[in-house]
C-alpha positions in Angstrom: 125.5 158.8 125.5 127.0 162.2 127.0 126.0 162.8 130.5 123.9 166.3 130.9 124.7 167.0 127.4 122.3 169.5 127.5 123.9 171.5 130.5 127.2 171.0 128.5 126.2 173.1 125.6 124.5 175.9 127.8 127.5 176.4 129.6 129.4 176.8 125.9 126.7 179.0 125.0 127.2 181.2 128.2 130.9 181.4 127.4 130.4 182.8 123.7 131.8 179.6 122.2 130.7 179.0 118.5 130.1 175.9 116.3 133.7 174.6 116.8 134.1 174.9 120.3 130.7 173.5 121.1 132.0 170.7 119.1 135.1 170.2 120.8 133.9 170.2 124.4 130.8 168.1 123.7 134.1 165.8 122.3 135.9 166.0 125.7 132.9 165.0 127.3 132.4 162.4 125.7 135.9 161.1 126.4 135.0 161.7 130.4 137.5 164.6 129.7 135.1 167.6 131.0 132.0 167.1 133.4 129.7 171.3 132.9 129.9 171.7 136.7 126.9 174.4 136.5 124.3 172.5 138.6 120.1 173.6 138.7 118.3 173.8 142.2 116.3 170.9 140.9 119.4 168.4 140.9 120.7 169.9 143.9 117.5 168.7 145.8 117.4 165.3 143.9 121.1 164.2 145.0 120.1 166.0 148.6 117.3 163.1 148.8 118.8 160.4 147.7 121.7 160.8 150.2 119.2 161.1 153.0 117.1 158.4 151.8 119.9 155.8 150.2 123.2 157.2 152.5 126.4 158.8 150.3 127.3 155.7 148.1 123.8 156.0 146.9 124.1 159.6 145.8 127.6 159.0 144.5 126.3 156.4 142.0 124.2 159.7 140.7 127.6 161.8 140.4 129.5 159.0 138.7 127.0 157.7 136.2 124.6 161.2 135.3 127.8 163.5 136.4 125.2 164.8 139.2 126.7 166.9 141.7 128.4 164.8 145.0 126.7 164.6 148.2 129.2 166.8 149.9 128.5 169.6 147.1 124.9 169.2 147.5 124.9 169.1 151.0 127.0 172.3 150.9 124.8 173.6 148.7 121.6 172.9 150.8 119.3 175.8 151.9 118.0 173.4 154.2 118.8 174.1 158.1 120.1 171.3 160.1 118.8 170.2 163.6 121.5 169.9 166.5 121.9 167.5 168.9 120.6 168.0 172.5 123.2 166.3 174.4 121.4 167.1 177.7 118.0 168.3 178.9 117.1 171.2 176.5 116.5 174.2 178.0 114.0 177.1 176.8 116.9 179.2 175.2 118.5 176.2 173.6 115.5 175.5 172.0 114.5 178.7 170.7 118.2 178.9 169.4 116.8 175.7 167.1 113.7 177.7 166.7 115.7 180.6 165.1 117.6 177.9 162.1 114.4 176.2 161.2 112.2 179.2 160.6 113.9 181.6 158.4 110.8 183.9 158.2 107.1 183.5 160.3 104.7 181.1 158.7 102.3 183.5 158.3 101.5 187.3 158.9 99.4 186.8 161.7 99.6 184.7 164.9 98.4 180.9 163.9 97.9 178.7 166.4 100.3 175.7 166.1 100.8 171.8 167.8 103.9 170.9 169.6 104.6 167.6 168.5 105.9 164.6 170.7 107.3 161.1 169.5 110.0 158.8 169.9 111.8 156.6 167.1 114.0 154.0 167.3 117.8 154.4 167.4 120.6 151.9 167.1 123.1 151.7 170.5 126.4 153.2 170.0 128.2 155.9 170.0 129.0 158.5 167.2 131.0 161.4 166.6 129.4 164.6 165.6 132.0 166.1 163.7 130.1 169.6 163.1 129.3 170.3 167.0 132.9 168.1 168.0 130.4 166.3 170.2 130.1 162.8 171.4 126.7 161.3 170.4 124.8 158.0 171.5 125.0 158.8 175.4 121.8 158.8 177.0 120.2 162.8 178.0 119.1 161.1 181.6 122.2 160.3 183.3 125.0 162.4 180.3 125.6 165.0 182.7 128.3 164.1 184.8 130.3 163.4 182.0 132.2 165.7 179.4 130.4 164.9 176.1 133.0 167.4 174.0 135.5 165.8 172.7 138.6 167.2 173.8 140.8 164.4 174.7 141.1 161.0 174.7 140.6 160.9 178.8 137.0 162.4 177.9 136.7 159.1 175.8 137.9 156.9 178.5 135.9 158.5 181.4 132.5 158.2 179.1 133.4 154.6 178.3 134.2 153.4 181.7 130.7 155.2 183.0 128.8 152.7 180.0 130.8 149.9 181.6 129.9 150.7 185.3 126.5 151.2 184.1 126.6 155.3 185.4 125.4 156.1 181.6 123.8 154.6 179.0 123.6 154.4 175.1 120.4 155.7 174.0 117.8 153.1 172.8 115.2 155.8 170.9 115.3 159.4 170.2 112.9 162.1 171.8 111.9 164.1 168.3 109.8 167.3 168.9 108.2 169.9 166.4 105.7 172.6 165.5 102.9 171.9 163.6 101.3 174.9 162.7 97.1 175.3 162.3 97.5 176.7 158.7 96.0 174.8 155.7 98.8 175.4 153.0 100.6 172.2 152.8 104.1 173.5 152.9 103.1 175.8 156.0 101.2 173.3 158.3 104.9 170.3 157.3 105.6 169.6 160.9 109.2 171.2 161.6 111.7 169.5 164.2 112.8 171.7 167.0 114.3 169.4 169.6 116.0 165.7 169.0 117.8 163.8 172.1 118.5 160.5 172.7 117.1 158.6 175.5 117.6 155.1 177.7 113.8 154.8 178.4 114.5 155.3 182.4 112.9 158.8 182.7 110.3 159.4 185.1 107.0 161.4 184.4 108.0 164.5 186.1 112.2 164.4 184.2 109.8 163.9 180.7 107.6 167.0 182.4 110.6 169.4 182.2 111.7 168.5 179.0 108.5 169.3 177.4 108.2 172.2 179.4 111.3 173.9 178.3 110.5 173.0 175.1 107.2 174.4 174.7 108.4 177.7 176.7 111.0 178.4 174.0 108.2 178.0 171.3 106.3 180.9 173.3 109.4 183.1 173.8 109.7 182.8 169.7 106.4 183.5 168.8 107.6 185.9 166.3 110.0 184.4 164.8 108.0 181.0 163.6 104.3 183.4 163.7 102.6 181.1 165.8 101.0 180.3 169.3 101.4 176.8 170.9 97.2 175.6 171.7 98.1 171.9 172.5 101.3 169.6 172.9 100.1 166.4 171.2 101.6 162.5 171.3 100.3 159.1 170.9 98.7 157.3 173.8 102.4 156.2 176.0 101.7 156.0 179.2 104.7 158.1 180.5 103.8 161.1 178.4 100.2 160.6 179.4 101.1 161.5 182.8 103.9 164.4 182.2 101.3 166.1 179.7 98.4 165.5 183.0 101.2 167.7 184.9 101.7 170.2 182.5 98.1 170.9 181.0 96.0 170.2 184.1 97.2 172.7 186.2 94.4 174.4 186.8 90.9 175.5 185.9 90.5 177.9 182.8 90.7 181.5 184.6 87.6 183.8 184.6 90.2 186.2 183.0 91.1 184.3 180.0 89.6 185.6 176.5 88.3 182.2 175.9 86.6 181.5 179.5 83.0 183.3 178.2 83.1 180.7 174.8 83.5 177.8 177.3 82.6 177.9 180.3 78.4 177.6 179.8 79.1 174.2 178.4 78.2 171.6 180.6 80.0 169.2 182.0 82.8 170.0 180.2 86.2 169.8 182.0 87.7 173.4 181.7 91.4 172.5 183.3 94.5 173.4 181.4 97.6 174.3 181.7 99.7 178.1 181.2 98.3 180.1 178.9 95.6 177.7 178.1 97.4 175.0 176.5 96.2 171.6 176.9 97.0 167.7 176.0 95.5 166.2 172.5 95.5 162.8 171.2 96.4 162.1 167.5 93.0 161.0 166.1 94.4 158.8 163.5 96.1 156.5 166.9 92.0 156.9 168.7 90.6 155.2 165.5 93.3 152.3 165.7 92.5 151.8 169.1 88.9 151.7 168.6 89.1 149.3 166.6 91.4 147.3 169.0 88.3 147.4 171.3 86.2 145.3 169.1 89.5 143.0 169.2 90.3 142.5 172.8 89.9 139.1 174.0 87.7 140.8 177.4 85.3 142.2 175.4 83.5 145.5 175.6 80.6 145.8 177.8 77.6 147.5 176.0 75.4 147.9 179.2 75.5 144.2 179.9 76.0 143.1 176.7 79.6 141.7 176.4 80.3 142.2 172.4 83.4 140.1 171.2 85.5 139.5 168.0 83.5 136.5 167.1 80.2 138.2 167.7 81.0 141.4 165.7 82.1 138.6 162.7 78.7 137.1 162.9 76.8 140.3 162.4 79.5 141.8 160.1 78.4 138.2 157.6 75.4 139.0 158.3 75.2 142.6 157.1 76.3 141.2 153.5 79.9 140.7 154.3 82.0 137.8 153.1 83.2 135.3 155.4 87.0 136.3 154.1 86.5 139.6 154.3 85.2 139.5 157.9 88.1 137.9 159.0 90.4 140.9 157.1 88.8 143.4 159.0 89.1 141.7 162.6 92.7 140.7 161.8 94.4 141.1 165.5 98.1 141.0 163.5 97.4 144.4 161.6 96.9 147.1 164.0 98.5 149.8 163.1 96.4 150.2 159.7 94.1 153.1 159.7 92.7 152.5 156.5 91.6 149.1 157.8 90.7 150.7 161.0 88.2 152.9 159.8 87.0 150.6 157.5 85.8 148.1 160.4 84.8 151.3 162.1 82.3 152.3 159.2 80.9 148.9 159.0 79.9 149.2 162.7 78.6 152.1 162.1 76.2 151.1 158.6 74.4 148.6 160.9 71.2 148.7 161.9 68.6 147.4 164.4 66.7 143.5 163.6 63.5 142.8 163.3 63.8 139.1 164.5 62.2 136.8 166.5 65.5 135.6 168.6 65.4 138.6 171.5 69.5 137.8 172.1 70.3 138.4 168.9 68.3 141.8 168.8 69.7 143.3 172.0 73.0 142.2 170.6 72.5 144.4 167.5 70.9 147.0 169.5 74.1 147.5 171.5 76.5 146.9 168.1 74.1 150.0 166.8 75.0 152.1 169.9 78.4 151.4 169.0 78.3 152.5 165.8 76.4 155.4 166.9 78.8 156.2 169.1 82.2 155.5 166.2 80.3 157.4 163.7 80.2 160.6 166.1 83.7 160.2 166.5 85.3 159.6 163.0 82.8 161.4 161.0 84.1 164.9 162.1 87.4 164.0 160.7 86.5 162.2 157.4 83.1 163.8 156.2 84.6 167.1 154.3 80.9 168.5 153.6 80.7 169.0 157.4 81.1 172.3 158.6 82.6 173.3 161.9 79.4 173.5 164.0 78.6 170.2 162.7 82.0 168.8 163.6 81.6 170.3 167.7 77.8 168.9 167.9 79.0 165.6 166.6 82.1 165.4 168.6 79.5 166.8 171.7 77.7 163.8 171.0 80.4 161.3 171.3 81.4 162.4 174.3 77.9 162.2 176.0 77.6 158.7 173.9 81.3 157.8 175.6 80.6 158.7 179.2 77.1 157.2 179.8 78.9 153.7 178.2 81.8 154.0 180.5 79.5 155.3 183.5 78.0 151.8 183.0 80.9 149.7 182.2 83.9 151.2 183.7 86.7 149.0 182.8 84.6 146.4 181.4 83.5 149.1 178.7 87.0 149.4 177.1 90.3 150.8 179.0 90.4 154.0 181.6 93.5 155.3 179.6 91.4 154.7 176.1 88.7 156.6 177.4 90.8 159.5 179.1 92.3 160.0 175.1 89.2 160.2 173.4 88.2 162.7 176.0 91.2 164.8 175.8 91.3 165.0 172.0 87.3 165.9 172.5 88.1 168.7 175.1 91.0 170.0 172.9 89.5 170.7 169.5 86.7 173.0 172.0 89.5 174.7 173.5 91.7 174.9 170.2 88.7 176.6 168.5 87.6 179.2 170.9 91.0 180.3 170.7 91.4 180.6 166.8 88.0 182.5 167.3 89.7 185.0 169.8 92.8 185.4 167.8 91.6 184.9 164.0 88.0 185.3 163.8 88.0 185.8 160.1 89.9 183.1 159.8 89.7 179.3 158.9 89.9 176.4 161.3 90.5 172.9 160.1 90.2 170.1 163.0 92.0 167.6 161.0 95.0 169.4 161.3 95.3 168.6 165.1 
């Protein structure tokens, strides 16, 4: 069993050996005395993976057993650019330095419009050494400045360690990740591509989180042609901090009579035209609105249907008596699994199947009537982003109607109806895919729009 036996005798056959000394080095490498060092993108890649995936011992089990190359050589070998640090708050030219590594060449030969994408992940506290920028890294962006993060001496070691001690500075509990998602439908263009990472100590006030995503997005608009694309909408998930930096940052003011996209919106009624420079505005993953709906039909409080308070146990009794099992009733109101969105849309859709009773028992009818109006009201929501035979018109009118649906239940309801901040998200991701159209149409009106990629 030789080790890339066949990579052994193409590199003999590249040389000009014949029979013999094919012979004789297939015999040295079967002794371990010669490993073909001549390496294909494809195993490049692989070992490249598995390091990232499984850490360098992992990868090294590769070089020593299947004489793959090491994860050094592979990471040496990588064409793929690596994200730096933000030690501190980023600033617009920092970022479109990062903008400049990850996009080698524009996504596309026209301007696309693109997401700028928000999240945090969770990061272990302590300190490391980043031995390609000679950096410090682990201290918290917030309260890092009065310290010398470059390490040129021990004293800057000591100084940053005696601020953790007195409490000046902290290790950073989660990482800030941004990136650009662009609006394209090819796979490999629309991969969302990191342009900003820093840590954080989760003590940042809604205007500090303002500037950071304000320098961000500034150096995605001063970059426009490098990565061939136009920021419409900064999007996260519903935290509440965000929530209130995006408010700052995309409800500036109302959409200008001057803008290209003002004649497209502004006759629609009661629709909220505010938004921030250059028309961007806030959106709302739809994937974290259907998880949340379903959440509502959890909550212990209820949700107030125009004076009909619909709980868990009431939504199990009609979900048994659509057809369901008992079991499977229970599955799709378990409170412990909320972050499915599989199982979310599947309680979602059986809300929506249901339809009004013909019974004699007038509580149990108005129940179903307002379990029908909540369905109504799901279906207008999800079907726009799971019913692929629906074209874009279809997709506005529904989404149109969920928004009327939405306001005349919270009208009624207020909190009773389901949270304000649940109801300000479905809005905004409503408002947002009306705004992110209308500009497509201005600056690609032969082109394709695809709201699922929001």
């Amino acid at each position: 069993d030789i080790p890339r036996l066949s990579t052994a005798v193409k590199v003999a056959l590249d040389n000009g050996y014949a029979i013999n000394g094919i012979l004789e080095m297939l015999s040295l490498a079967a002794q371990y005395l010669y490993e073909p060092k001549s390496f294909t993108e494809k195993e490049y890649r692989l070992v490249y993976v598995i390091s990232k995936y499984g850490g360098a011992s992992s990868a090294n089990i590769l070089h020593n057993s299947l004489g793959l190359p090491s994860s050094r050589t592979a990471l040496r070998h990588s064409s793929i650019a690596m994200i730096s640090i933000s030690y501190s708050y980023p600033t617009a030219e920092s970022t479109a330095q990062t903008i400049r590594a990850m996009f080698p060449k524009p996504i596309a030969t026209r301007i696309l419009g693109s997401v700028i994408m928000f999240d945090e992940v969770h990061v272990e506290p302590r300190s490391r050494y980043d031995s390609i920028e000679g950096f410090i890294a682990g201290p918290c962006r917030q309260h890092s400045g009065g310290f010398s993060l470059k390490f040129n001496s021990l004293d800057d070691v000591d100084a940053l360690f005696a601020g953790l001690d007195a409490g000046e500075v902290h290790l950073a509990s989660e990482a800030t990740v941004a990136a650009i998602g662009a609006l394209h439908p090819g796979t490999r263009e629309h991969t969302a591509r990191p342009i900003h990472i820093s840590g954080s100590c989760k003590r940042e006030d809604a205007i500090q989180h303002a500037a950071l995503i304000s320098s961000i997005v500034d150096g995605c608009r001063a970059t426009t042609e490098i990565h061939g694309t136009r920021p419409y909408c900064i999007a996260s998930d519903g935290e509440s901090k965000r929530g209130k930096a995006l408010t700052l940052l995309t409800a500036k003011r109302t959409l200008s009579a001057d803008s290209p996209i003002y004649p497209l919106l502004s006759s629609l009624p009661l629709f909220n035209l505010l938004c921030g420079d250059d028309d961007i505005t806030a959106d709302k993953d739809y994937k974290h609105v259907f998880k949340r709906l379903r959440g509502l039909l959890l909550r212990e409080a209820g949700v107030n249907v125009f004076g009909v308070c619909i709980t868990r146990d009431i939504v199990r009794r009609h979900l048994i008596l659509c057809g369901l099992s008992p079991a499977r009733a229970d599955a799709l109101l378990d409170p412990n699994n909320l972050q499915d969105v599989v199982l979310a849309v599947t309680l979602l859709a059986k809300v929506m199947q249901m339809r009004p009773l013909e019974d004699t028992d007038p509580t149990l009818v108005r129940v179903r009537d307002a379990l029908v109006y909540l369905g109504q009201l799901f279906g207008a929501i999800v079907r726009p982003f799971t019913t692929v035979q629906y074209s874009l018109r279809e997709q506005l009118h529904s989404l149109s109607t969920a928004a009327h649906l939405l306001l005349a239940l919270y009208s009624h309801g207020r909190g009773s109806a389901m949270p304000v901040q649940l109801y300000t998200d479905v809005m905004l991701m409503i408002k947002n895919v009306y705004f992110c159209v209308a500009k497509a149409k201005i600056d690609d009106p032969d082109g394709t729009f695809f709201i699922i990629l929001l």
